[in-house]
C-alpha positions in Angstrom: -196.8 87.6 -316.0 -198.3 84.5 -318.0 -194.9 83.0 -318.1 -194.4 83.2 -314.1 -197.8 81.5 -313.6 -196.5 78.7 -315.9 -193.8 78.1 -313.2 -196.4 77.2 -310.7 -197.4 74.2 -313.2 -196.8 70.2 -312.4 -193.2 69.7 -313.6 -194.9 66.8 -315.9 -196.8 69.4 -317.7 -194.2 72.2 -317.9 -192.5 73.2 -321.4 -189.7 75.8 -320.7 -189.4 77.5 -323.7 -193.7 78.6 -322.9 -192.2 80.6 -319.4 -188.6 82.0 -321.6 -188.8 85.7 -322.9 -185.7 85.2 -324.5 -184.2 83.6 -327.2 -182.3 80.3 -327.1 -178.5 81.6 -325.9 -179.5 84.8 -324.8 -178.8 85.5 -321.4 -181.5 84.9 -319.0 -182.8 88.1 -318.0 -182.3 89.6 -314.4 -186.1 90.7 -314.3 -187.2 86.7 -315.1 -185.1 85.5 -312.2 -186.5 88.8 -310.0 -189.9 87.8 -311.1 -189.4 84.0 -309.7 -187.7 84.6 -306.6 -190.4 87.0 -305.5 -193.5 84.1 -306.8 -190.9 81.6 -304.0 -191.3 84.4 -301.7 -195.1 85.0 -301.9 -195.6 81.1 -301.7 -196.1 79.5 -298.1 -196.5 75.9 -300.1 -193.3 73.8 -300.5 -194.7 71.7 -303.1 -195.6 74.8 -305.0 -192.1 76.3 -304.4 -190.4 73.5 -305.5 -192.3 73.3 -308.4 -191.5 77.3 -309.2 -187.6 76.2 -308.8 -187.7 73.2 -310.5 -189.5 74.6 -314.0 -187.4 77.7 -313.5 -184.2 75.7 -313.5 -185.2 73.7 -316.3 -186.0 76.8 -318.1 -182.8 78.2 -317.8 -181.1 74.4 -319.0 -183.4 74.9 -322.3 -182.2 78.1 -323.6 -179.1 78.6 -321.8 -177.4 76.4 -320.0 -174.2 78.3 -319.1 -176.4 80.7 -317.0 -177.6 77.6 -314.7 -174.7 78.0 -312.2 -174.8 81.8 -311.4 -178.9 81.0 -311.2 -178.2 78.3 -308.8 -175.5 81.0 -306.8 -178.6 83.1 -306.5 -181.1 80.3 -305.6 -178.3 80.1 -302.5 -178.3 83.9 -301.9 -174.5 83.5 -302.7 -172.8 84.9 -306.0 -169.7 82.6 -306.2 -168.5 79.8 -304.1 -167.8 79.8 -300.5 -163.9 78.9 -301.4 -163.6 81.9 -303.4 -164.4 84.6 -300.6 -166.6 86.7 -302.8 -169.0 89.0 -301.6 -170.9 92.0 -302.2 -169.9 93.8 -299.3 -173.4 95.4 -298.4 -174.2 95.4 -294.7 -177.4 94.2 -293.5 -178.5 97.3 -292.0 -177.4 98.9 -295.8 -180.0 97.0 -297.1 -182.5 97.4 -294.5 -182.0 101.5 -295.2 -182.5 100.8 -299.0 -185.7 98.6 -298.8 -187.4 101.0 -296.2 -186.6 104.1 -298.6 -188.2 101.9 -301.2 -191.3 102.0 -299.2 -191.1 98.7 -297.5 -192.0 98.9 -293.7 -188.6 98.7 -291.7 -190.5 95.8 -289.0 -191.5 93.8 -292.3 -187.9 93.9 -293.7 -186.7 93.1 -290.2 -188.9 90.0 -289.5 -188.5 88.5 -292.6 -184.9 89.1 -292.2 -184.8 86.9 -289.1 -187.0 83.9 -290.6 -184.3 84.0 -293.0 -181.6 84.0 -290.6 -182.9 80.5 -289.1 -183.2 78.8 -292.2 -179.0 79.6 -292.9 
């Protein structure tokens, strides 16, 4: 958790390898990227967000680099680009059903869901 709080930090005063949990090379784990995308979601400021992106980016570039495109796929909700066609298939109302069996409050998942949709 010490290493997501470092993410919140001035870019200026942010060392990557302090927020890794991996080695140089290694693959960047699922659960760090998890971890970040739910600090963004908990953030309402956009200084602060884009601080959270920018140091976990530049994490990523210090101890491996050739993860930095799929990260920035997920940063754009996408997994490959638009030109390929690639999807994962799951319907909106799929994930809706997962998240509420979860325990997450079907009107929560819903309204976020539409905030989203005005910001595509």
């Amino acid at each position: 958790m010490r290493a997501l709080l470092k993410l919140k930090k001035k870019s200026a005063n942010f060392d990557p390898k302090t927020a890794a949990s991996w080695e140089d090379g290694e693959l960047v784990p699922f659960l760090f990227l998890v971890k970040a995308f739910d600090a963004i979601d908990k953030e309402l400021g956009r200084i602060v967000i884009t601080d959270i992106v920018c140091n976990m980016l530049r994490t990523v570039i210090a101890t491996t680099p050739d993860d930095l495109l799929p990260v920035v796929y997920l940063l754009e909700n996408k997994i490959a680009p638009a030109h390929e066609g690639v999807g994962l298939g799951i319907g909106d109302a799929s994930i809706i059903k997962a998240l509420v069996a979860c325990g997450a409050k079907e009107s929560q998942i819903k309204s976020k869901y539409q905030v989203f949709l005005q910001f595509q």
